[in-house]
C-alpha positions in Angstrom: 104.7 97.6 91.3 102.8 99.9 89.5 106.0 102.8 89.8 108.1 100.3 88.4 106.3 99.5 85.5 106.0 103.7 85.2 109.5 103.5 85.0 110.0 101.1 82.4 106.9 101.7 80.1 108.0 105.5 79.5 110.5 104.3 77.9 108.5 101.7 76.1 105.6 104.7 74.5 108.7 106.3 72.9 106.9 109.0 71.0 108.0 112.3 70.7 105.2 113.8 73.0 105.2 111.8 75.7 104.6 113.2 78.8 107.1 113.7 82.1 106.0 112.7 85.5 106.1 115.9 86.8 104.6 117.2 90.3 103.7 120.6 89.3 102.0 119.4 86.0 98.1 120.1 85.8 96.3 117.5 84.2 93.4 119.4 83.2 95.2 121.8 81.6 97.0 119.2 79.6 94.1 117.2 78.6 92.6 120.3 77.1 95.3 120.5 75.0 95.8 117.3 73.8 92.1 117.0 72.9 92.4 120.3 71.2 95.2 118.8 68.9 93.1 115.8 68.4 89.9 117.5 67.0 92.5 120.1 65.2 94.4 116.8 63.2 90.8 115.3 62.0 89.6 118.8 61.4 92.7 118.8 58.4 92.2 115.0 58.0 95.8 114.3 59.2 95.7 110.8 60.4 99.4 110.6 61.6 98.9 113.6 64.2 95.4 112.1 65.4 97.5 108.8 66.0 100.1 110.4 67.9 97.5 112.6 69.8 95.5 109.6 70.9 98.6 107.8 71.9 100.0 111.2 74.5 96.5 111.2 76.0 96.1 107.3 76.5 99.8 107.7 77.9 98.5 110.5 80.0 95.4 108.6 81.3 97.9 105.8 82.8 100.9 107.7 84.3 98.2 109.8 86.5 96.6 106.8 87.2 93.4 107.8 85.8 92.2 104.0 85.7 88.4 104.7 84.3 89.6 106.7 81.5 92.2 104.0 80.6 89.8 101.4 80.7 86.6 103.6 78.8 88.6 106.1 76.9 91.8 104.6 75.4 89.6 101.5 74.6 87.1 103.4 72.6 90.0 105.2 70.8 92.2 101.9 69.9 88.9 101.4 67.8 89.7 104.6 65.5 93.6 103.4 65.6 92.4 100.2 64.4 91.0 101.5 61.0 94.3 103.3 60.2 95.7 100.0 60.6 98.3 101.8 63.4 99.2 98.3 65.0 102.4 98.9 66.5 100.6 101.9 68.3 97.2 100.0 68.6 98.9 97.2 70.6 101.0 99.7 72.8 97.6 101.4 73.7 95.7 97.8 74.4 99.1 97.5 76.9 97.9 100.2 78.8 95.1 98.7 79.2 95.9 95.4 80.1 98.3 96.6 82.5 96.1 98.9 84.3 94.2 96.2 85.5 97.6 94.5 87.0 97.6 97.5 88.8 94.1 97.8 90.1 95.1 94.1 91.2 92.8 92.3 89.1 95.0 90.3 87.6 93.0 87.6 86.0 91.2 89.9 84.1 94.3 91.0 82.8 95.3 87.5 81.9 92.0 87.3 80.1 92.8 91.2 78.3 96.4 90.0 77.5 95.1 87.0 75.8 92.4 88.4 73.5 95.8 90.9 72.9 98.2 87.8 71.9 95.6 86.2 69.9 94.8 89.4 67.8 98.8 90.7 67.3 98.9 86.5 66.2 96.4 87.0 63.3 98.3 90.0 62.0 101.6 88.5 62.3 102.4 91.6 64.5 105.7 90.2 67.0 105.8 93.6 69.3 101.7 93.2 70.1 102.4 89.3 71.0 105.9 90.3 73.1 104.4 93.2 74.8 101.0 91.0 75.9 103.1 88.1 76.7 105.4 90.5 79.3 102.3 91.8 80.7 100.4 88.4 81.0 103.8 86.9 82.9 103.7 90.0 85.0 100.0 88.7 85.8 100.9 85.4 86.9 104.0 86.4 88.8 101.0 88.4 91.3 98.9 85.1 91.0 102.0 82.8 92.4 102.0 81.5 89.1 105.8 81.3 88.9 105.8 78.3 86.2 103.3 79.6 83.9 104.9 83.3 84.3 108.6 82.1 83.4 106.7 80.2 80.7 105.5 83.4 78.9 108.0 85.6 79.7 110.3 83.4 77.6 107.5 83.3 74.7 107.5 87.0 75.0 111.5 87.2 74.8 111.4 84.7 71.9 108.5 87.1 69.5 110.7 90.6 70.7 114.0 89.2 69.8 112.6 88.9 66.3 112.9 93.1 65.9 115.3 95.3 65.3 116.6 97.7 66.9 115.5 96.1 69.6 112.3 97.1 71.7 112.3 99.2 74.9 109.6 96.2 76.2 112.7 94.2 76.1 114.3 95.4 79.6 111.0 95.1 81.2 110.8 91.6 80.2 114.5 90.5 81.4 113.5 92.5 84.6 110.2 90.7 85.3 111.2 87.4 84.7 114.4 88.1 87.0 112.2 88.8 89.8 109.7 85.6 89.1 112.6 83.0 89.5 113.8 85.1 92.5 110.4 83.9 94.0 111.1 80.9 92.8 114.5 80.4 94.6 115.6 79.2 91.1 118.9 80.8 91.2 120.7 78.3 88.9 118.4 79.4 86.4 118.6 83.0 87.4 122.0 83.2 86.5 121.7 81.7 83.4 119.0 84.5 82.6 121.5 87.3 83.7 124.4 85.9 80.7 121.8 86.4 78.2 120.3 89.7 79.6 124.1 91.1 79.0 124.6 91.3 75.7 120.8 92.0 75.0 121.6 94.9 77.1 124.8 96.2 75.4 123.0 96.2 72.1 120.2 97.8 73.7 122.2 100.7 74.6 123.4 101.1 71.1 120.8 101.0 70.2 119.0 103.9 71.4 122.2 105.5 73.1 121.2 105.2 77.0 124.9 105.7 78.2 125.0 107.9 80.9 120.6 108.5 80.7 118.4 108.3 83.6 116.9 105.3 81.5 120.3 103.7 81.0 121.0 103.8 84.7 117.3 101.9 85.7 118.2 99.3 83.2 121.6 98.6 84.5 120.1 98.7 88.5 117.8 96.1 87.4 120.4 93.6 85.7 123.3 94.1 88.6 120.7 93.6 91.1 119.4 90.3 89.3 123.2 89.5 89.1 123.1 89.7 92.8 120.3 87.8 93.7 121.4 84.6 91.8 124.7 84.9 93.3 123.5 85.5 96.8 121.0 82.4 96.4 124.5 80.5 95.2 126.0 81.8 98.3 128.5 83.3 96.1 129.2 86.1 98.8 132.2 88.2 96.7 130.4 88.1 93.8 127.2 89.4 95.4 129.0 92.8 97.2 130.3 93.6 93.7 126.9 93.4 92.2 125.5 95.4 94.3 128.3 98.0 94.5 127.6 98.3 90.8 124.0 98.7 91.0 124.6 101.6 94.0 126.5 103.3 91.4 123.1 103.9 89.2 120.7 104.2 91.8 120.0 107.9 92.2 117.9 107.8 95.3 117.2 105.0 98.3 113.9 105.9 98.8 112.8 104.9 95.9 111.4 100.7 94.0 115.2 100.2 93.4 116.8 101.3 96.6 114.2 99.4 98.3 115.4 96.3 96.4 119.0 97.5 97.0 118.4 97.8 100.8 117.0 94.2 100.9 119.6 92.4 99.1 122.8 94.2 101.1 121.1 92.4 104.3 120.7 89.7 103.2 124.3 89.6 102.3 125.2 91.1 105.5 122.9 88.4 107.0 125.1 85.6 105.2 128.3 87.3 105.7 127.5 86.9 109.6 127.1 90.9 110.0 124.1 91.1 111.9 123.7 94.3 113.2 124.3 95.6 109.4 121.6 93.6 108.6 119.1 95.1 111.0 120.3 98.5 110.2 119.8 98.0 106.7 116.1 95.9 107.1 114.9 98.7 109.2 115.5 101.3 106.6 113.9 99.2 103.9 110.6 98.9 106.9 110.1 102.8 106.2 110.0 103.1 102.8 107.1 104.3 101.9 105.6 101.0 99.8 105.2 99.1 103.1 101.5 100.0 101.9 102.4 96.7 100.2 101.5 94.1 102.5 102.7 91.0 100.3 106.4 93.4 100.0 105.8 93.4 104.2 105.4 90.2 104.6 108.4 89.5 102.8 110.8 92.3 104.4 109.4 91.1 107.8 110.4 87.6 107.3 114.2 88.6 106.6 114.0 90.2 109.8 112.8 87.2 111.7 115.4 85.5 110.3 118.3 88.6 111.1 116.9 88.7 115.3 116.8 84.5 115.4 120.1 84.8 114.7 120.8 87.2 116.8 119.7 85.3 119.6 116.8 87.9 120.2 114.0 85.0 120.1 111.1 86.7 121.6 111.5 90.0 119.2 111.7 86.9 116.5 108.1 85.6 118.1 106.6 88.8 118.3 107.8 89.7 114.2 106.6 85.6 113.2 103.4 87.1 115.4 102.8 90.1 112.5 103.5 87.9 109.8 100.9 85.6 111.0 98.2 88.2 111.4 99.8 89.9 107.9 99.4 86.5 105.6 95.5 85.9 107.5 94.8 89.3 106.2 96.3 88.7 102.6 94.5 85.3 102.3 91.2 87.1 103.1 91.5 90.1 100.8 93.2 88.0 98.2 90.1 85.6 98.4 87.8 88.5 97.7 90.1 90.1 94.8 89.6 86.5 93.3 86.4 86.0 93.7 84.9 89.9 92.3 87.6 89.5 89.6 85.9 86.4 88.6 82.9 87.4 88.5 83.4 90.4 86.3 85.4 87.6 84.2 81.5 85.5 84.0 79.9 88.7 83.5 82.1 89.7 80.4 81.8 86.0 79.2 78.1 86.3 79.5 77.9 89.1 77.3 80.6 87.7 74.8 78.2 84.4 74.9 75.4 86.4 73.7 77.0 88.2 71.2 78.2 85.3 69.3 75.1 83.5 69.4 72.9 87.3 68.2 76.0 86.7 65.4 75.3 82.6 64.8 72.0 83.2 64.6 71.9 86.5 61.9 74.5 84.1 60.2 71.9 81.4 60.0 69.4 83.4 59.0 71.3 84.6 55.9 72.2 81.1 55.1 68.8 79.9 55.1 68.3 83.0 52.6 70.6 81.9 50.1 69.2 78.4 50.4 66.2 79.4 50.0 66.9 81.4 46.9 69.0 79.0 45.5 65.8 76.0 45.8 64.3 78.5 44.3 65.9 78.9 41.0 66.7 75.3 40.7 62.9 74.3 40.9 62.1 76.8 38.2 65.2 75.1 36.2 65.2 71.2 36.8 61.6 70.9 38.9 61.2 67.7 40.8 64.8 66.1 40.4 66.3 68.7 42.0 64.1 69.4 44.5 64.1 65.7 45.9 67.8 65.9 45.7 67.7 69.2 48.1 65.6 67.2 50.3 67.7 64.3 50.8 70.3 66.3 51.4 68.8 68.2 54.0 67.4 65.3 55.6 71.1 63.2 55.8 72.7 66.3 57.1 70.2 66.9 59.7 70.3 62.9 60.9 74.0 63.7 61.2 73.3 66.6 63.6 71.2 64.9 65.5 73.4 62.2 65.8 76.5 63.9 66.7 74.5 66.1 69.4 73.0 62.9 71.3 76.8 61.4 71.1 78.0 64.9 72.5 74.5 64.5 75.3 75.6 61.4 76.1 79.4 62.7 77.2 77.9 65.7 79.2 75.8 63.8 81.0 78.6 60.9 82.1 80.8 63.6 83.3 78.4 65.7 84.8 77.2 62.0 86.4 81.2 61.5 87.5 81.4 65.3 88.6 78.4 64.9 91.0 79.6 61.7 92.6 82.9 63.3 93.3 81.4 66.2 94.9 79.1 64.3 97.3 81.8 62.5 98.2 84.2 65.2 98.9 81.0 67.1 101.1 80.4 64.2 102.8 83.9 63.3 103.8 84.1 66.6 105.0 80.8 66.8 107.4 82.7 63.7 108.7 85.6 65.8 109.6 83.6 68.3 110.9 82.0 65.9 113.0 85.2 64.4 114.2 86.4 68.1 114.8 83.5 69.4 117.1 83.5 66.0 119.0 87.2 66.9 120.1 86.3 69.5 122.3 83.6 70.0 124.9 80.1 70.7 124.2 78.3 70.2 127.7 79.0 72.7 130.3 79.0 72.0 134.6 76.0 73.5 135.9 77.8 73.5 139.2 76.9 76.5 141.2 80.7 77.7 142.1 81.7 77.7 138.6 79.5 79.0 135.1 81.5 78.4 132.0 80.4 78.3 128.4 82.2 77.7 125.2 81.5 78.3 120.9 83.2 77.4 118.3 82.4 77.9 114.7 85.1 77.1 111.7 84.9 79.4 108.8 85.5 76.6 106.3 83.8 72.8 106.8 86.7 72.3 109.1 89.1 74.9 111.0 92.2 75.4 113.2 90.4 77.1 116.5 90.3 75.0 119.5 89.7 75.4 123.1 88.7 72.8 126.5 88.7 72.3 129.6 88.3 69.7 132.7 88.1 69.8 136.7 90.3 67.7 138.3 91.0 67.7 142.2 89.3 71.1 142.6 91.3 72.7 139.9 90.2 73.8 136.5 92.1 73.8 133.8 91.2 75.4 130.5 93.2 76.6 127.0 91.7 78.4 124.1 93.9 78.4 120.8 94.4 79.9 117.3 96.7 77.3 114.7 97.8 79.3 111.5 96.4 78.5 108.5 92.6 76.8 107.8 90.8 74.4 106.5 92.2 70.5 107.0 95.9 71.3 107.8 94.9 73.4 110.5 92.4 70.9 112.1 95.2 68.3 112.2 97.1 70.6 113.9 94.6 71.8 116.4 93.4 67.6 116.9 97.0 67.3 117.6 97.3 70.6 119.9 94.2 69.2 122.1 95.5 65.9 122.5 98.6 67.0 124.0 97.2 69.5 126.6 94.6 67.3 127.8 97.7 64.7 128.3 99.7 67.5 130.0 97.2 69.4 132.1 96.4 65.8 133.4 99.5 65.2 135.1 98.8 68.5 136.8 101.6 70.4 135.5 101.6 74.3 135.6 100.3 76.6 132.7 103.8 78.0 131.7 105.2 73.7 131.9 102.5 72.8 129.5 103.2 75.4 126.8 107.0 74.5 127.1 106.4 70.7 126.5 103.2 71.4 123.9 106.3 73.7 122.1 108.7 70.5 122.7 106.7 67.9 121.0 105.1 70.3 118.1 108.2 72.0 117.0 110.1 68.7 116.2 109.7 67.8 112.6 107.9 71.0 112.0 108.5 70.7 108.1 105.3 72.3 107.3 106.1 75.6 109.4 102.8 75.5 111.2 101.8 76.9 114.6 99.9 78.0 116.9 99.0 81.1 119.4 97.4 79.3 123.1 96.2 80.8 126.4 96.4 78.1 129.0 94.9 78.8 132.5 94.3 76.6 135.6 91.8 78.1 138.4 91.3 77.0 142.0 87.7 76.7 142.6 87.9 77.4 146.0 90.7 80.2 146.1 89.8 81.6 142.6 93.6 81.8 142.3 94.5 82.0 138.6 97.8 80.4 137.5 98.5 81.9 133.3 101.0 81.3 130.6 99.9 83.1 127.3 101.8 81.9 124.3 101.2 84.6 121.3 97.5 84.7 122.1 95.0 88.0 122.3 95.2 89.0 125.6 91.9 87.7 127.2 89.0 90.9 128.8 88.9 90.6 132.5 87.3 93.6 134.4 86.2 95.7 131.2 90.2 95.6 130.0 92.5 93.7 128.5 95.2 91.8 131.0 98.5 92.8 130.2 100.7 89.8 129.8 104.4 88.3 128.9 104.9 88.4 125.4 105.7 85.0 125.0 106.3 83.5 121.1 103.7 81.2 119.7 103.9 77.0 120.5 105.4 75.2 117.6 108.5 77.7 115.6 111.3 77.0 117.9 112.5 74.2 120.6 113.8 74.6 123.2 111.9 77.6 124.5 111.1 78.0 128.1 107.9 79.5 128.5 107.1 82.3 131.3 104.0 81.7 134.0 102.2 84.5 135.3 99.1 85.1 137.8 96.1 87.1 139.2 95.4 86.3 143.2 91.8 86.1 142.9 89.1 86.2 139.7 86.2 85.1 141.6 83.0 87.4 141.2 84.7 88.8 137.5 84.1 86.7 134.4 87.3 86.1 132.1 86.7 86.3 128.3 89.2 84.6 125.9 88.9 84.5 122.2 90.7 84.3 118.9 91.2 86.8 116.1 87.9 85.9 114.3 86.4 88.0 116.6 88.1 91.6 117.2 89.3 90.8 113.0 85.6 90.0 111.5 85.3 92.2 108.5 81.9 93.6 106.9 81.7 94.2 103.0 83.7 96.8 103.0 86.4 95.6 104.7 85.5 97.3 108.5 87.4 95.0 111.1 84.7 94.7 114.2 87.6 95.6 116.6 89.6 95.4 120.0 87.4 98.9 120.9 84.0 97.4 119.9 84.7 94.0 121.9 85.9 96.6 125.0 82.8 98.7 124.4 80.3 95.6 123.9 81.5 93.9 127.4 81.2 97.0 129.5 78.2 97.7 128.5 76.8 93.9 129.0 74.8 93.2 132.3 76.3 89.6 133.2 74.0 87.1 133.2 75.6 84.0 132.5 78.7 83.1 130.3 76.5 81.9 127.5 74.6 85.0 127.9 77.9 86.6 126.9 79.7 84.5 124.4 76.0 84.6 122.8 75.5 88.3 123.0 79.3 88.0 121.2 78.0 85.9 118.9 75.0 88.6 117.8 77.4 91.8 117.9 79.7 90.4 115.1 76.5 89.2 112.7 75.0 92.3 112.9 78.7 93.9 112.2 79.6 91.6 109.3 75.8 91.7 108.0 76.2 88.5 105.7 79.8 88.5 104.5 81.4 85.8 104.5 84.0 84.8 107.5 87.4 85.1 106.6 88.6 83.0 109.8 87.4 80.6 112.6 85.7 82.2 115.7 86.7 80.7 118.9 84.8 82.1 123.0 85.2 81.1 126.1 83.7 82.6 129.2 84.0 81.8 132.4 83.0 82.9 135.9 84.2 81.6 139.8 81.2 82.8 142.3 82.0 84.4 145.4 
């Protein structure tokens, strides 16, 4: 994201001195010079050069991604652009700013920057400061998910920057921006629509400031053919979309670039559409190893078109194992995302602290003068009219200060019925949810057999009130039969799904069917009317007690730890994305004297404060090292190992154990 807006701001800081991305360039030596030319222009008192030398170093700050700087620096120096009453420049420069925290990926602060921004360009009548911090603030919400409120200030933004002529190098950016927001939206309609007016905005544009044939020119004109051929491959206007794109290849320079990446993407999904499917994949893969797969949202998007490109392909299990990633990719996003939020919020409270205590510092050396003036003003009117005018004062004060009083118990009295409402709601909602918790941990198992041929012992502990882990067990005839399961997604979705899950294997595993039978009919009956997408990864086992014959089927699951490694197993897709599926059974002749250890993701993917996952190689290490006692002994000792590793932070999914041992 962050080379993309590179791309486009250059052109927006359109001053003569601003500076090329080039490799070789060194900073230092640059910096020196530009704050050389600063001290030189106040030195002989010329404001215009200060301006302009403020401006190359702000712009220098942000396209070496020198984020403090941006943030200290170019903040302190919009101050001195301020009293030269600079704005155009002023507002470019608070840009920067606001957009650097896009980039850091705090984006609500930036929402908060971009409208202090709107508010002051508003005041001044200034319609580039209010365009410019409406593109950024859309920008900002498009990250957040926000697609309605994004299209809603990207058109504001349009509607203040059409107001200027020529017209504004922001301009493209904006078209660009809200292009990709209604692609996220699937709003195609609407997308096309957006591409007739970007045309002739864009043919002005060029006159404008002469981009034929300019590197610039040819970014611009990537971006609109490539909107073009979104909308018309979300209209499934297939000939329309191959000559988009053919015109956008022709100003692309490179495919290893933001552009080519976007290129590579929408060619397969036309070849994907066009039935071409081996295209498709040819074309997906290259767009895998570009190098902002650092992205993970971008990943998670890239990875889904190819699911999509091998289901149709008939390649199902490749299609599992790729649905598997982008299970384990979106768990990962929702935890860091969660954390982003919550430090970015926090920053936001501290910030609003300090604001808070400003302005009452400033109500309060504004009262203070006021009660001067009053006080002088008494003053001269006792001296001139003596009583009369002093019980007049006095009355006055006295109705005015019954007002108050008034108005603040009436204002009481509101705060205090919602806060009354607020509370009532919240207990309600807390205690609706130990319910649920209740239900959920009376679903499975929580006494264990003490009988002496068999020690098993399970935990399970939901990261929210209620979760999606779930795991049980029974003996029936001499057999024991056991699963252990992970269902995307948390929280009261997920436990539907896992109450749902549990029910059907007990009902399964009770007619004594085999391992790899009960994962095919739990697929059957959890994949029809799957509108919600949901699923989830199972080991299901059954264990002769006498024998110590285990019979397997793992369905997308972390392979379980039996003898110090990890059992190697089919790489069967998870229960609940497709019908139809036949699930493959596998075995081990004899477990008895060796305990098994299943788990979910929660474990080996616990994460400290600063982000440390706790690991397949720690759980490895931790078991070989553990002298068997008992199975509680080790789901317990499990248990301690990932405290101590996450030391207080706060889970980011359901953990899920289960050990079990057959004696010799």
């Amino acid at each position: 994201m962050k080379r993309i807006l590179l791309l486009l701001l250059a052109s927006l800081l359109a001053w003569p001195m601003a500076l090329p991305l080039r490799a070789d360039d060194d900073v230092t030596s640059e910096l020196k010079s530009i704050e050389k030319l600063i001290l030189e222009s106040r030195q002989k008192k010329d404001t215009e050069a200060e301006v302009n030398a403020l401006a190359e170093r702000a712009s220098l700050f942000y396209n070496y991604d020198l984020n403090d700087s941006v943030l200290t620096v170019v903040r302190r120096d919009m101050e001195r652009v301020k009293e030269l009453a600079q704005w155009d420049v002023y507002y470019e420069m608070w840009g920067l700013v606001a957009s650097t925290y896009v980039f850091i990926g705090q984006n609500n602060i930036a929402i908060h920057e971009t409208k202090s921004m709107y508010e002051d360009a508003h005041k001044r009548g200034n319609a580039l400061g209010k365009g410019q911090a409406n593109c950024i603030m859309g920008t900002a919400y498009s990250n957040l998910r926000n697609f309605d409120q994004s299209v809603d200030v990207f058109e504001k933004s349009l509607a203040e920057l059409s107001k200027i002529r020529p017209i504004p190098s922001v301009v493209p950016d904006v078209y660009a921006y809200y292009s990709d927001a209604l692609g996220e939206m699937k709003n195609y309609a609407k997308l096309a629509q957006l591409t007739q007016r970007w045309e002739p905005v864009l043919k002005q544009y060029f006159a404008d400031h002469q981009l034929d044939g300019t590197p610039t020119g040819d970014i611009c004109l990537s971006y609109y053919y490539l909107a073009c051929a979104q909308a018309a491959l979300g209209q499934n206007q297939l000939k329309a979309a191959a000559q988009h794109l053919s015109e956008a290849r022709q100003h692309i320079a490179a495919m290893d670039n933001v552009l080519g990446g976007k290129w590579l993407y929408c060619s397969a999904q036309l070849h994907l559409l066009q039935g071409h499917y081996e295209a498709a994949l040819q074309e997906n893969t290259q767009r895998l190893q570009l190098s902002d797969m650092t992205d993970r949202s971008m990943e998670v998007i890239v990875k889904q078109q190819r699911a999509d490109i091998l289901e149709k392909m008939g390649r199902r299990l490749e299609a599992g194992q790729v649905y598997r990633d982008i299970y384990f990719l979106n768990d990962s996003l929702n935890a860091q995302e969660s954390k982003g939020q919550l430090n970015e919020m926090n920053t936001i409270f501290q910030v609003s602290e300090k604001e808070l205590e400003n302005e009452r510092l400033q109500r309060e050396n504004e009262h203070a003068q006021q009660e001067n003036e009053r006080a002088r003003f008494r003053f001269i009117m006792i001296v001139i009219t003596l009583i009369f005018i002093s019980l007049a004062v006095f009355v006055v004060f006295r109705l005015r200060a019954a007002r108050k009083l008034k108005q603040a118990h009436e204002k009481l009295l509101v705060a205090y019925d919602q806060l009354e409402e607020t509370t009532t709601a919240k207990e309600r909602i807390e205690s609706e949810l130990r319910i649920a918790r209740d239900i959920q941990m009376g679903m499975v198992p929580s006494t264990f057999p003490e009988d002496e041929g068999l020690d098993i012992f399970a935990s399970m502990t939901p990261a929210k009130a209620v979760g999606g882990d779930l795991y049980d067990f029974f003996i029936l005839d001499g057999t024991l039969y056991f699963c252990l399961g992970d269902v995307s997604g948390k929280g009261v979705p997920a436990s539907l799904f896992m109450a749902q899950s549990i029910r059907l294997f007990r009902a399964l595993a009770k007619q004594q069917m085999m391992p790899a039978d009960i994962a095919t009919r739990l697929n059957a009956e959890l994949s029809e009317n799957n509108e919600s997408g949901m699923f989830v990864t199972m080991f299901i086992g059954e264990v002769n007690l006498q024998t110590g014959h285990l019979e397997f089927c793992n369905a997308g699951h972390n392979p379980p730890v039996f003898r110090g490694e990890f059992i190697e197993m089919e790489p069967n897709a998870p229960i609940g994305l497709w019908p139809e599926l036949e699930y493959i059974g596998e075995n081990i002749d004899n477990i008895k004297g060796e305990p098994l250890f299943i788990y979910t993701d929660g474990l080996n993917e616990a994460e400290n404060a600063a982000q440390e996952q706790f690991g397949d190689d720690h759980l490895l290490e931790v078991i070989r090292n553990n002298t068997y006692e008992s199975a509680r002994q080790t789901v317990e000792l499990l248990q301690h190992e990932v405290a101590v590793h996450v030391a207080g932070a706060e889970p980011s999914d359901d953990l899920t154990m289960l050990c079990l041992k057959i004696k010799e």
